[in-house]
Steps between C-alpha positions, in 0.01 A plus 500: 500500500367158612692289627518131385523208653848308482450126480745237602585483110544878476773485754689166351294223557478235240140328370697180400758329712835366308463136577153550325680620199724198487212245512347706228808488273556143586116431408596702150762282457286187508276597277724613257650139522143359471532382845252687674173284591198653647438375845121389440520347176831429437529633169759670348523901599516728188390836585722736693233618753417220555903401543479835766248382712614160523827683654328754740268201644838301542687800607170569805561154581877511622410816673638796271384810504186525199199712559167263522339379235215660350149430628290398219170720504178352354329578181182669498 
């Protein structure tokens, strides 16, 4: 048998912290309200990933527990 590696998620751990949640649903909230402006532009937030990653980037901000964001890799 091999034996497998047991990561910190495995064993209990959580990817996602909750006060990352919460600024997530509050960011979901917003939008649904029509509330929601994009942070560059300032224009009104429709989609819902875009309504998630405003929330994870606010969430990294206060210090909650969110894995890093992606690295963007370049086209070839």
């Amino acid at each position: 048998m091999a034996q497998r590696k047991s990561s910190s998620r495995s064993r209990g751990g959580r990817k996602y912290g909750r006060k990352s949640g919460q600024k997530v649903e509050r960011a979901m909230h917003e939008m649904k309200r029509g509330q929601l402006k994009s942070g560059r532009s300032g224009k009104k937030v429709t989609s819902r990933k875009q309504a998630v990653a405003i929330g994870l980037s606010e969430a990294r901000r206060a210090g909650a527990k969110v894995p890093a964001r992606r690295s963007s890799r370049r086209k070839k």
